[in-house]
C-alpha positions in Angstrom: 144.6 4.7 -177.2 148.3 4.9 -177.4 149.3 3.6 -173.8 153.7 2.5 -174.0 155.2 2.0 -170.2 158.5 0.8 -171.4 159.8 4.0 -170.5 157.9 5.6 -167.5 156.8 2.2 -165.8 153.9 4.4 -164.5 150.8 2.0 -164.4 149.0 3.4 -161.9 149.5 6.6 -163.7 147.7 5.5 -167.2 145.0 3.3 -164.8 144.1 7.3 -164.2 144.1 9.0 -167.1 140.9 6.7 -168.4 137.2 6.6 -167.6 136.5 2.3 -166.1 132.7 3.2 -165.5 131.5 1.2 -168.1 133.7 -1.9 -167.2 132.8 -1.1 -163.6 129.3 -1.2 -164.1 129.1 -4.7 -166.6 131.9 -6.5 -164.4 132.0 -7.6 -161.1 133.8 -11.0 -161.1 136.4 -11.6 -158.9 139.1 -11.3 -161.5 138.0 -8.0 -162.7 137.1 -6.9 -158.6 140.5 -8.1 -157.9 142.1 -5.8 -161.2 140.5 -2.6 -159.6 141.5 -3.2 -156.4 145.4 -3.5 -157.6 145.3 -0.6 -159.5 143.6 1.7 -156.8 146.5 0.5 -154.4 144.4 -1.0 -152.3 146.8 -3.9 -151.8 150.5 -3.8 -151.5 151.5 -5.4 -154.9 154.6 -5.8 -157.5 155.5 -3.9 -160.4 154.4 -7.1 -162.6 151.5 -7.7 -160.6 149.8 -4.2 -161.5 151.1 -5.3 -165.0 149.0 -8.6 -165.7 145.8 -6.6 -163.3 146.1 -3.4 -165.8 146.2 -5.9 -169.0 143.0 -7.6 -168.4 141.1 -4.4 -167.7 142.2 -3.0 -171.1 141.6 -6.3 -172.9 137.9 -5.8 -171.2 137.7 -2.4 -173.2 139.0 -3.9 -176.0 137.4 -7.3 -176.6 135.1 -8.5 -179.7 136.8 -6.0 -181.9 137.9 -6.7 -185.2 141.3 -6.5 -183.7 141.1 -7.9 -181.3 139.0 -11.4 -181.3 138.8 -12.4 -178.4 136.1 -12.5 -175.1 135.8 -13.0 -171.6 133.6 -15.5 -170.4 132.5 -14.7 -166.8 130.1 -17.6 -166.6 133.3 -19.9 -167.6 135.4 -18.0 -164.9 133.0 -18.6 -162.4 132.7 -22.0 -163.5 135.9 -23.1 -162.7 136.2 -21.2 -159.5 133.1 -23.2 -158.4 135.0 -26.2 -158.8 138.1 -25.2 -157.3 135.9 -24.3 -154.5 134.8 -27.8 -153.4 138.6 -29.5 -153.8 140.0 -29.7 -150.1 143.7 -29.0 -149.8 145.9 -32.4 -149.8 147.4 -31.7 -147.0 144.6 -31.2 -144.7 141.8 -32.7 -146.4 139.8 -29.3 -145.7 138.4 -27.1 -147.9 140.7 -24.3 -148.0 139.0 -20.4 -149.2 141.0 -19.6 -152.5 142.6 -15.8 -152.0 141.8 -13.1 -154.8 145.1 -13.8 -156.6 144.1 -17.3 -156.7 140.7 -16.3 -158.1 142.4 -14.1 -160.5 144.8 -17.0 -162.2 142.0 -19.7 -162.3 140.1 -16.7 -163.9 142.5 -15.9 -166.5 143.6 -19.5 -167.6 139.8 -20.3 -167.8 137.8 -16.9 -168.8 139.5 -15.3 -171.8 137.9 -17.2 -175.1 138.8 -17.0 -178.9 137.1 -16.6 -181.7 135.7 -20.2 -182.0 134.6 -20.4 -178.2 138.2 -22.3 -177.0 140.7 -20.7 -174.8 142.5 -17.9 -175.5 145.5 -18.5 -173.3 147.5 -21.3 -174.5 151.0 -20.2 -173.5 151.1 -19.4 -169.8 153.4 -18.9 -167.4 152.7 -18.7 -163.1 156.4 -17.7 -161.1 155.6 -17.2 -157.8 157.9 -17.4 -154.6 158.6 -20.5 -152.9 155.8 -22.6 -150.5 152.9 -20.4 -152.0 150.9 -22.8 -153.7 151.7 -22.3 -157.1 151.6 -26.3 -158.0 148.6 -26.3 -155.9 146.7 -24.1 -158.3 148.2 -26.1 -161.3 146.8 -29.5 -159.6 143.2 -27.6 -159.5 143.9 -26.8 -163.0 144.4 -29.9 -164.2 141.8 -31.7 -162.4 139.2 -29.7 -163.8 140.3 -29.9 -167.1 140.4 -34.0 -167.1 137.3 -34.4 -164.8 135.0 -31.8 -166.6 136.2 -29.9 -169.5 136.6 -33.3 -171.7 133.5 -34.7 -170.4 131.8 -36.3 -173.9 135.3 -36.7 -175.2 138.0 -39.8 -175.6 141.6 -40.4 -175.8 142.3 -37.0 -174.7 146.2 -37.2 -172.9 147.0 -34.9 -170.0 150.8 -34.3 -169.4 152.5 -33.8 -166.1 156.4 -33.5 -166.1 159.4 -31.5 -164.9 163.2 -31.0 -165.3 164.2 -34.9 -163.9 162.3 -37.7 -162.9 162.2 -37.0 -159.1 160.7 -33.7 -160.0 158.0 -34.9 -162.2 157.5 -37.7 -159.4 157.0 -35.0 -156.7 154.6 -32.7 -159.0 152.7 -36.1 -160.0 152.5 -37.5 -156.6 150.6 -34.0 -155.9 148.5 -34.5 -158.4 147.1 -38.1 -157.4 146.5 -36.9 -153.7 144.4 -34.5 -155.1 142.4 -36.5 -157.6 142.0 -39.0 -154.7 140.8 -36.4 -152.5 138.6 -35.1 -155.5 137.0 -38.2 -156.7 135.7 -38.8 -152.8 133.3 -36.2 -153.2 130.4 -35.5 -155.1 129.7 -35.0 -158.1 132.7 -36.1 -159.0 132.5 -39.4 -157.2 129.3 -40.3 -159.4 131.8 -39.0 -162.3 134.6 -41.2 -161.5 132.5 -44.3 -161.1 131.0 -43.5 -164.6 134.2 -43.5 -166.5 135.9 -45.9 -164.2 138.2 -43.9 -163.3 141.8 -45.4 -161.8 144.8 -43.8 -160.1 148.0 -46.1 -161.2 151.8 -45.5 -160.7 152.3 -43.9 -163.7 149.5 -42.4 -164.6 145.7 -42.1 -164.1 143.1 -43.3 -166.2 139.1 -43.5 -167.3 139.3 -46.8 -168.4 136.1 -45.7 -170.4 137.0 -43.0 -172.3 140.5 -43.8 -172.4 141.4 -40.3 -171.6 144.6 -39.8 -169.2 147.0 -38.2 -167.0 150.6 -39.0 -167.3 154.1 -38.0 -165.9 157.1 -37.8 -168.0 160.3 -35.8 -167.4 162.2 -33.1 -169.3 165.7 -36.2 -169.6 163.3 -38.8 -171.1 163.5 -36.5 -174.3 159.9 -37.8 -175.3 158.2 -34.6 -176.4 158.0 -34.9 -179.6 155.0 -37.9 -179.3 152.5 -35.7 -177.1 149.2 -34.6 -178.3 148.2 -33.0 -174.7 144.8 -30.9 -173.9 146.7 -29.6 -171.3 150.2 -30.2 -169.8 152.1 -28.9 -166.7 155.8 -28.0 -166.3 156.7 -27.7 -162.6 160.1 -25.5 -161.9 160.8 -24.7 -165.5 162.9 -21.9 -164.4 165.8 -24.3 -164.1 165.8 -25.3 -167.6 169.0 -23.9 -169.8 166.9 -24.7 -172.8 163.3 -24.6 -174.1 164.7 -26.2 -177.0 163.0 -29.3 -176.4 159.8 -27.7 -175.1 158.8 -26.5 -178.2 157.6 -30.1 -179.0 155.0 -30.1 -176.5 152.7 -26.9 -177.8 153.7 -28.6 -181.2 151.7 -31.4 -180.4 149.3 -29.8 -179.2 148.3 -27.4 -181.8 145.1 -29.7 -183.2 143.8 -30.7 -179.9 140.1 -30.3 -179.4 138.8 -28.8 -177.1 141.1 -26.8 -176.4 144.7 -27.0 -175.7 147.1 -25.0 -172.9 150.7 -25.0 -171.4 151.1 -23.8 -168.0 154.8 -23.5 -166.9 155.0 -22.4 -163.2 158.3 -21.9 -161.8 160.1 -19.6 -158.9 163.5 -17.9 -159.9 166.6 -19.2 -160.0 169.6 -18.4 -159.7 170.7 -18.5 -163.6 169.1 -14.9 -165.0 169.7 -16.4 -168.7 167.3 -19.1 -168.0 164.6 -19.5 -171.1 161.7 -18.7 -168.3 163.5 -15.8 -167.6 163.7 -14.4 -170.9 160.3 -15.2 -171.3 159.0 -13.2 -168.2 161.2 -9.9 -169.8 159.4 -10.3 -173.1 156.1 -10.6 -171.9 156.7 -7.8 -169.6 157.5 -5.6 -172.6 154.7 -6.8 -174.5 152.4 -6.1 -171.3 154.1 -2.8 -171.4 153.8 -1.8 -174.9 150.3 -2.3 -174.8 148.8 -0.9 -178.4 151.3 -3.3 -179.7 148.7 -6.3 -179.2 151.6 -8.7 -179.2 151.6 -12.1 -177.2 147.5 -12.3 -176.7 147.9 -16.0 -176.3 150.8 -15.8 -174.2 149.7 -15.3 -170.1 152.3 -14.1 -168.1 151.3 -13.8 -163.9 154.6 -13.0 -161.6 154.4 -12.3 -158.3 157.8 -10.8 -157.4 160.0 -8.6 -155.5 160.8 -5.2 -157.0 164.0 -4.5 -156.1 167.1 -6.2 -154.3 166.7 -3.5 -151.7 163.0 -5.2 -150.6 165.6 -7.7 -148.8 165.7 -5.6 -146.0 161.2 -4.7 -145.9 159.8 -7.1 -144.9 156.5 -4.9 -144.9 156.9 -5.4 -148.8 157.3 -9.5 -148.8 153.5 -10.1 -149.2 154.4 -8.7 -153.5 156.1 -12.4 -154.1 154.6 -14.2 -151.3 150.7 -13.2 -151.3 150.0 -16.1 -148.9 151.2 -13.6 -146.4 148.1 -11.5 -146.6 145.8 -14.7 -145.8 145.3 -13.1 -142.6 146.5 -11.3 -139.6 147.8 -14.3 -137.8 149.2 -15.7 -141.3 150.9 -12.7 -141.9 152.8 -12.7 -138.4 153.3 -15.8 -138.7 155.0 -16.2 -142.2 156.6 -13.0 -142.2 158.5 -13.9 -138.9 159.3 -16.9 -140.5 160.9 -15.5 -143.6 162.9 -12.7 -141.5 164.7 -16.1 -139.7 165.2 -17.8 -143.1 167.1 -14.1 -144.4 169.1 -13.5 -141.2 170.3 -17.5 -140.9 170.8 -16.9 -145.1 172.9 -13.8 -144.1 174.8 -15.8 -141.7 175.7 -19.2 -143.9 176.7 -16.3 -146.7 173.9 -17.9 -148.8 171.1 -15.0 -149.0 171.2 -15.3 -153.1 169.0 -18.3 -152.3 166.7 -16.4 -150.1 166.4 -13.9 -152.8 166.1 -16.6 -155.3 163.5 -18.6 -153.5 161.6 -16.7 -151.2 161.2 -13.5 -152.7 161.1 -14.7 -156.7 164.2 -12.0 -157.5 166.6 -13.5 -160.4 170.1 -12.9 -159.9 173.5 -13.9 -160.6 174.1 -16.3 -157.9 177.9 -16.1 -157.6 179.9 -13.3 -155.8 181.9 -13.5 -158.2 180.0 -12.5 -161.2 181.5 -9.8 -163.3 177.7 -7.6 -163.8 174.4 -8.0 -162.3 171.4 -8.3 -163.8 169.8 -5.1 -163.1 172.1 -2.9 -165.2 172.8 -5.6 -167.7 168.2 -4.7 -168.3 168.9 -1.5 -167.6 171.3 -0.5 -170.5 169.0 -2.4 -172.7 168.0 0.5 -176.1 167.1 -1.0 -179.2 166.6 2.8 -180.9 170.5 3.4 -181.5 171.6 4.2 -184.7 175.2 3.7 -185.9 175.7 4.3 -189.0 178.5 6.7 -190.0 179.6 6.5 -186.6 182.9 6.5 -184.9 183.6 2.3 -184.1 186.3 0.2 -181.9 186.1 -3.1 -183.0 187.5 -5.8 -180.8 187.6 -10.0 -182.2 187.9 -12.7 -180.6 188.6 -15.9 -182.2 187.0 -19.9 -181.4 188.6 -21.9 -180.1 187.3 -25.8 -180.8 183.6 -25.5 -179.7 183.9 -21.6 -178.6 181.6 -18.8 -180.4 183.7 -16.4 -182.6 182.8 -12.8 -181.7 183.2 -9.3 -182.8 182.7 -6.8 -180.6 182.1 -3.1 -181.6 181.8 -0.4 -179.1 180.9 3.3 -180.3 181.5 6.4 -178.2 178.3 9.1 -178.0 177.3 11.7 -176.0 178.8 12.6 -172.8 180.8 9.8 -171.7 178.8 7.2 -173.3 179.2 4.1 -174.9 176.9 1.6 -177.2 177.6 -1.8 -177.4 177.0 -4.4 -180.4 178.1 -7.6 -181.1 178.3 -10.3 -183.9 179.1 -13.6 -183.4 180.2 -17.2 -185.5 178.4 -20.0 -184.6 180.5 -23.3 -184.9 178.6 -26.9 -184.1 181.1 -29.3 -185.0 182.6 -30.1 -181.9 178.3 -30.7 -180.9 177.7 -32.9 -183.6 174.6 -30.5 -185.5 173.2 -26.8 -184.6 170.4 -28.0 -182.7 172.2 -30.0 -180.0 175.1 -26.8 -179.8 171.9 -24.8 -179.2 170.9 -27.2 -176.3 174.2 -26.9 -174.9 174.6 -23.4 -174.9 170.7 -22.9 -174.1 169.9 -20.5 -176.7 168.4 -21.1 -180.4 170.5 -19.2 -182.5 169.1 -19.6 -185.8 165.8 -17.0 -183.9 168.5 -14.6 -183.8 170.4 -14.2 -187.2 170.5 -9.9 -187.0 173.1 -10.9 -184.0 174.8 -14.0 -185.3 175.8 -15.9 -187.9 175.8 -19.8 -188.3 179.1 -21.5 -189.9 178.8 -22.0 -193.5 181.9 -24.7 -193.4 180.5 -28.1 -193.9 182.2 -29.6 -190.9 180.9 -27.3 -189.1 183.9 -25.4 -188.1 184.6 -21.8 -188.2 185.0 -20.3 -191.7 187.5 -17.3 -191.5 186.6 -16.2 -194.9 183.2 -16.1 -194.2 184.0 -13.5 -191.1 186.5 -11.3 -192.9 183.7 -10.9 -195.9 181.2 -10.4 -193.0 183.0 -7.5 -191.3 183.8 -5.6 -194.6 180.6 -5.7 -195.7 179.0 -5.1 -192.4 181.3 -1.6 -192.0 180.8 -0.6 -195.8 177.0 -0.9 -195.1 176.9 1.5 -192.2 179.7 3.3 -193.3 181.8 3.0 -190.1 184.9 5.2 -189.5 186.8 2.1 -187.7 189.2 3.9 -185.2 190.8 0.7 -183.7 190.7 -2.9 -184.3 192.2 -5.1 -181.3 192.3 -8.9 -181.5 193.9 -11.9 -179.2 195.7 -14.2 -182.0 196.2 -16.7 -179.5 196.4 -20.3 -180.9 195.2 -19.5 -184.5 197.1 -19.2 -187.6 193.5 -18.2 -189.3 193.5 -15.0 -187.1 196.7 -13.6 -188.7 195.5 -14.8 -192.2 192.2 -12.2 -191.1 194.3 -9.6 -189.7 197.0 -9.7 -192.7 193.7 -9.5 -195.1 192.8 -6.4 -193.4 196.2 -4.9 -192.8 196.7 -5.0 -196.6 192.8 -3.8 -197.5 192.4 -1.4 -195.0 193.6 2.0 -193.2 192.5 0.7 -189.7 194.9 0.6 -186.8 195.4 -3.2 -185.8 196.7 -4.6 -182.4 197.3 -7.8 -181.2 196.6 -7.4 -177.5 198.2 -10.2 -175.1 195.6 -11.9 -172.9 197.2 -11.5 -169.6 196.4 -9.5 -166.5 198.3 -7.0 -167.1 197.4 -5.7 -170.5 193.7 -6.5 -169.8 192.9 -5.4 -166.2 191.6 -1.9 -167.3 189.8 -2.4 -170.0 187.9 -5.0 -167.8 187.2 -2.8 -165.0 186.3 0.1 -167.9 183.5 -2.2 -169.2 182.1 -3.1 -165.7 182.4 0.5 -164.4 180.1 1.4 -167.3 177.3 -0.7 -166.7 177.3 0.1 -162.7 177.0 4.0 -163.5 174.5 3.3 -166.4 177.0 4.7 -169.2 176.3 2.4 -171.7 173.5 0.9 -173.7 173.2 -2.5 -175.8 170.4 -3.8 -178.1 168.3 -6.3 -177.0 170.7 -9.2 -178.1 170.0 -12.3 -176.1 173.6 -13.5 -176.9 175.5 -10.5 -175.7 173.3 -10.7 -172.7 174.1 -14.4 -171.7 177.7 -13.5 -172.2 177.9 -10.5 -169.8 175.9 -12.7 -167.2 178.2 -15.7 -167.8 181.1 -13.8 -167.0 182.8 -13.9 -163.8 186.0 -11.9 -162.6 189.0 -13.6 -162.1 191.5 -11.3 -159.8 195.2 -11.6 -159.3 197.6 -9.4 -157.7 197.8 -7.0 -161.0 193.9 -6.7 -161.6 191.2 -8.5 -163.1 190.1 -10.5 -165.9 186.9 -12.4 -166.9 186.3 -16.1 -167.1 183.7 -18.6 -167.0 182.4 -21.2 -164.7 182.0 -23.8 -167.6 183.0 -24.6 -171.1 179.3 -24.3 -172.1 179.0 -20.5 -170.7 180.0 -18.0 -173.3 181.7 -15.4 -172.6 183.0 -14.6 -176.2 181.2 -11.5 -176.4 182.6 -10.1 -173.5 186.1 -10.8 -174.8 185.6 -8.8 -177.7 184.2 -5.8 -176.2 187.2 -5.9 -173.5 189.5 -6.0 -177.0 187.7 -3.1 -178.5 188.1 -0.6 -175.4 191.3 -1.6 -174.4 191.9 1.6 -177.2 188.1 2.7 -176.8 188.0 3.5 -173.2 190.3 6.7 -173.9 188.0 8.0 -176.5 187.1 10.9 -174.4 190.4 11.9 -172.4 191.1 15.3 -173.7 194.6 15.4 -174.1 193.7 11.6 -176.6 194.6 11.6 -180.0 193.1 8.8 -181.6 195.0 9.1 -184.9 197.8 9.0 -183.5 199.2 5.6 -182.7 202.3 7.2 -180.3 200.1 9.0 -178.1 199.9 5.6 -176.3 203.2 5.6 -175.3 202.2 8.5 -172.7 200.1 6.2 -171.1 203.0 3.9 -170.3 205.4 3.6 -167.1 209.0 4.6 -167.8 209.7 0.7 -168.3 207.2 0.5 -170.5 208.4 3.3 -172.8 212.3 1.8 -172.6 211.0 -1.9 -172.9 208.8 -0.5 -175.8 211.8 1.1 -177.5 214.4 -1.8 -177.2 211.5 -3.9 -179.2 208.9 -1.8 -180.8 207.1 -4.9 -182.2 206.4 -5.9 -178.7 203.0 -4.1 -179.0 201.6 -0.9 -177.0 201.0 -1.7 -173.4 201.3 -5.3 -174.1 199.9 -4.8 -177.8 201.8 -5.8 -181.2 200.3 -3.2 -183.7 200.2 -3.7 -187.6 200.8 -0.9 -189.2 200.0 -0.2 -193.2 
């Protein structure tokens, strides 16, 4: 069965359409109980939520198939929710009932089996809104895994760490209460006496079996040396970079008996973080569900679904499902969270709330050029452009800056498809990998929507992007209406645009980078992503860029800029270049062709300032004409 939600988003719709008796009648764990009970809306519950719920049912349809090797192990489930069941909360040293979502994670994480008996899930990732217990469950987690899953087994390593060493610290100190609070009960009292079992600073210890749990933070840059049945990442959503990470499910890849990764994190307020990214693709996967992509990734989010939930606070239990605990909890937390929004309204700082408390990732300053939403929402990968109409705008490096062409091509009814290409330089870094860690993105994953220096020194080769961009409009045989560039600071960008000028029929313009030349062509762009006229592939560099950007206003208009040095916003640049002509595409009284039909756009100034020194550009503009 053919089931794709990328477009409709309908889950509850394709729950319907099929026949569950079977599964119904074999399964009644609380995982599966709690999957029916999202999907027959028993529950008030996130878009994602219904997601992850709708994904293990049809997995349950699905399992032991030659396709699809893998099984879920009730008895296992159960096993481990036993155990979580006798582990007091380190705060009150009681034993606290876990809720169905709990159930449903432990589940997961423990349940699903390969092939050759070990766990299917070895990539997974818990976001969940702040103060809901998310580290709580990992510390369960990780204290059955080192008291009980390696029993028989030695010098097995279990890792614990986070983004700095106060962080790790924190999620370690967690861990320790626990295992004290753990080891004080039976059986695993007996246990801990058997394998002499010790809770040091650093790390704890069966001296016996010489198996461990030990803290280690993201800045030690120690990775590479792990070998870890399981290990723990506590707010990876701040990271710029996996980069680094990779290391740790590197090690980990001959680990018997089984190996795992849980990062757990709540947003932040970067939206180009890595474990951001990472919760889009696995939505899309979860989505396009005949694809059977991702089934050892695990991907549970418990979120807001819309900026506008700010204001229900009747919907606040989808990213904080603590809330539903009971009557008295649900008073008393949602009252609670309604102070924290209106003081967050008050102090100007409600990003955070949204951040924090209700697990939504935004841009976090006022000042950012586009929002998240409609920078996902224009996301189309099935655009074709060849033979099409193209404005090309170029924006050259500048020491460690990305070189980047933008193209933008007019379609339909008013609309406009984006694309980009950019130069990767990595001299100023030192090597590719650490330029990746600065920028936080791996661009050598990515080579359909970039292209690494081939200069030795690392440094951009403007032969390399003049050959590029001929060949690249040859192959899709582009009718190039407009190329605009900023020549600022480069004699190599004149050496490109004289190559062209003398190869090619295309209408070149050098366009000043001021205020005044650029201020509509920058509102232009952002206009079109607000009323959803646009669409851009799923290119994580163009998408960084548009989220880096941030306006920059004078008395004329606006521009873009950056917070940083290491936020690129090259991309966006070279799109602004490319409609500073584009945007007029469809004005019916435009002719294209015709380079003087600008001059109707200018002020009477314009047109005498434009006659006393023609080379002075268009509306700020030097052309190069053939």
């Amino acid at each position: 069965m053919k089931i794709d939600l990328t477009q409709t988003h309908d889950v509850i719709g394709a729950y319907k359409s099929i026949d569950w008796s079977d599964i119904k009648a074999k399964y009644h764990d609380p995982a599966t109980l709690y999957a029916f009970s999202v999907l027959n809306c028993e529950k008030t519950t996130g878009y994602m939520e219904k997601l992850h719920a709708f994904r293990h049912l049809m997995d349950l349809t699905r399992q032991n198939t030659k396709d699809f090797l893998y099984h879920y192990d009730v008895e296992e489930a159960n096993k481990a929710l036993t155990i979580a069941s006798v582990i007091p909360d380190v705060d009150t040293h009681k034993i606290m009932p876990l809720m169905d979502w709990q159930k449903f994670i432990l589940c997961q994480i423990n349940g699903w089996k390969d092939e050759n008996n070990e766990r299917r899930f070895t990539d997974i990732h818990i976001s969940v809104g702040r103060g809901q217990g998310k580290t709580q469950i990992a510390a369960v987690q990780l204290c059955k895994a080192f008291l009980v899953d390696t029993l028989g087994y030695t010098n097995k390593d279990f890792l614990v760490t986070a983004n700095t060493s106060d962080q790790s610290n924190k999620l370690f100190g967690y861990v320790k209460k626990m295992m004290k609070t753990v080891i004080s009960i039976e059986p695993f009292k007996t246990l801990a006496k058997k394998t002499q079992l010790e809770i040091q600073a650093n790390q704890i210890i069966q001296k016996k079996t010489n198996n461990k749990i030990w803290k280690i933070s993201y800045e030690a840059d120690k990775y590479d040396s792990t070998h870890n049945v399981l290990a723990i990442y506590d707010e990876a959503g701040a990271l710029k970079s996996f980069d680094r990470l990779t290391d740790i499910p590197d090690g980990q890849s001959q680990v018997i008996p089984y190996h795992q990764f849980i990062k757990i994190s709540s947003a932040y307020p970067d939206p180009t973080s890595p474990f951001h990214d990472e919760q889009i693709k696995m939505q899309n996967i979860m989505e396009k569900d005949f694809e059977r992509k991702g089934d050892n990734s695990l991907c549970l989010v418990w979120m807001q679904d819309d900026l506008d939930e700010t204001y229900k606070p009747e919907t606040w239990v989808k990213s904080n499902p603590l809330i539903a605990l009971s009557d008295k909890e649900r008073e008393r937390r949602t009252g609670n969270l309604i102070k924290q929004r209106d003081q967050a309204i008050l102090n100007n700082t409600l990003h955070k709330f949204k951040n924090k408390n209700l697990n939504l990732w935004l841009k976090q300053s006022i000042a950012s050029y586009l929002n998240l939403k409609d920078v996902e929402d224009a996301v189309d990968n099935d655009f074709k452009i060849d033979g099409r109409e193209v404005f090309i705008g170029f924006d050259y490096s500048m020491f460690s800056d990305n070189t980047a062409i933008g193209f933008v091509y007019p379609y339909g009814d008013g609309q406009f498809r984006l694309e980009q290409h950019s130069f990767i330089p990595w001299q100023h870094a030192g090597n590719i990998e650490t330029k990746e860690n600065q920028d936080g993105i791996v661009y050598r994953q990515y080579p359909e929507y970039c292209t690494i220096t081939a200069h030795p020194q690392g440094i951009i080769n403007p032969e390399q992007i003049y050959r590029w961009l001929l060949s690249y409009v040859e192959e899709h045989q582009l009718k190039v209406k407009f190329f605009g560039y900023d020549r600022f600071g480069s004699y190599q960008v004149k050496n490109i645009t004289e190559s062209l000028n003398v190869n090619t029929d295309w209408y070149i313009m050098d366009i000043q980078q001021r205020t005044s030349a650029l201020a509509n062509p920058t509102k232009f762009l952002q206009e079109l992503f607000v009323t959803h006229k646009v669409s851009i592939p799923n290119d994580p560099i163009m998408q960084k860029a548009l989220l880096n950007a941030i306006v920059k206003a004078d008395k004329i208009g606006i521009q873009v800029d950056k917070d940083k040095a290491t936020l690129k916003i090259d991309v966006v640049d070279a799109l602004i270049d490319a409609l500073f002509q584009g945007m007029y595409y469809f004005d019916e009284n435009a002719d294209l062709n015709n380079k003087d039909t600008e001059i109707d756009r200018m002020t009477e100034q314009q047109v005498l300032d434009w006659f006393k020194n023609p080379k002075s550009g268009l509306l700020g503009g030097e052309t190069t004409d053939n």
